[in-house]
C-alpha positions in Angstrom: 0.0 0.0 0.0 1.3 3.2 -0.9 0.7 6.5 1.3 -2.2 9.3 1.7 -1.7 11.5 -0.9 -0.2 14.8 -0.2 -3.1 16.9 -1.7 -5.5 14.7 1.5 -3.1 16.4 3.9 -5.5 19.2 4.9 -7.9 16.7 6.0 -5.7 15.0 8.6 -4.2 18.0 10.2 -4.0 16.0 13.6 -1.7 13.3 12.2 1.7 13.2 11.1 1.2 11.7 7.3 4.6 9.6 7.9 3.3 7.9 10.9 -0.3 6.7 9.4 -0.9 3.0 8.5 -3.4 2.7 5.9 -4.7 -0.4 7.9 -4.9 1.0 11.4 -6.6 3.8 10.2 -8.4 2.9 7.8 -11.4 3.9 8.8 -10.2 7.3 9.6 -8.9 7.2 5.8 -12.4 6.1 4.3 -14.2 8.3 5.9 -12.4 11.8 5.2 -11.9 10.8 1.8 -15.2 9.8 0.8 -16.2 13.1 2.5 -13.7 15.4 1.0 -11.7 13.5 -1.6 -11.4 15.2 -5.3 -11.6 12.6 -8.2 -7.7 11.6 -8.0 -8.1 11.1 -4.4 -11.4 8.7 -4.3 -9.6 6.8 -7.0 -6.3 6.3 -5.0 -9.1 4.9 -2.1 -10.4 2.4 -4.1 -6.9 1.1 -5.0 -5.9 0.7 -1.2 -9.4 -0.5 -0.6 -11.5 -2.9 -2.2 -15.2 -2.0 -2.1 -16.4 -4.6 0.1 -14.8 -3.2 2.5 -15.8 0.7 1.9 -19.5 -0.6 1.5 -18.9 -2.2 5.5 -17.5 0.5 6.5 -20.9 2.2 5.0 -23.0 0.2 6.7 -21.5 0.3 9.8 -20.0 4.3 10.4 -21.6 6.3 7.9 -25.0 7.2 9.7 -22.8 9.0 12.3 -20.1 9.8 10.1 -20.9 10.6 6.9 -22.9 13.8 6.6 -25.6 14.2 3.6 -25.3 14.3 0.7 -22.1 12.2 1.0 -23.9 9.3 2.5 -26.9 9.0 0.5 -25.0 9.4 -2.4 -21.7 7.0 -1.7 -24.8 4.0 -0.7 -26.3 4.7 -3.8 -22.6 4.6 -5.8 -21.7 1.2 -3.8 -25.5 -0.2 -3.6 -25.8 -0.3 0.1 -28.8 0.0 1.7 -29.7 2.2 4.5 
């Protein structure tokens, strides 16, 4: 797995980039960049993570996570019901 990229910086102001594991935190990861992540960004997410597991981490953190429109729109994208 390869790093956050530099322009998702902004978005994890309380962590030092060098010391994040993409597995630790991934949920951390999934959730700022389905929330803020340009084009380049959400594609980079969906190399690191396969969509099984952003559709679990869906069902189980976006109600409380995810503000609209994000959430409605990334269950409708991955086909996750509410």
């Amino acid at each position: 797995m390869s790093s956050i990229p530099v322009t998702l910086a902004p978005f994890f102001q309380e962590y030092d980039l060098a010391q994040i594991n993409l597995q630790r935190h991934a949920d951390t990861i999934i959730e700022r960049t389905l929330q803020f992540g340009n084009r380049a960004e959400i594609h980079w997410l969906f190399t690191q993570y396969s969509r099984p597991q952003i559709a679990a981490w869906l069902t189980r953190y976006a109600p409380e996570r995810l503000p609209e429109p994000h959430n409605t729109f990334w269950r409708i994208i991955l086909e996750v019901n509410a």
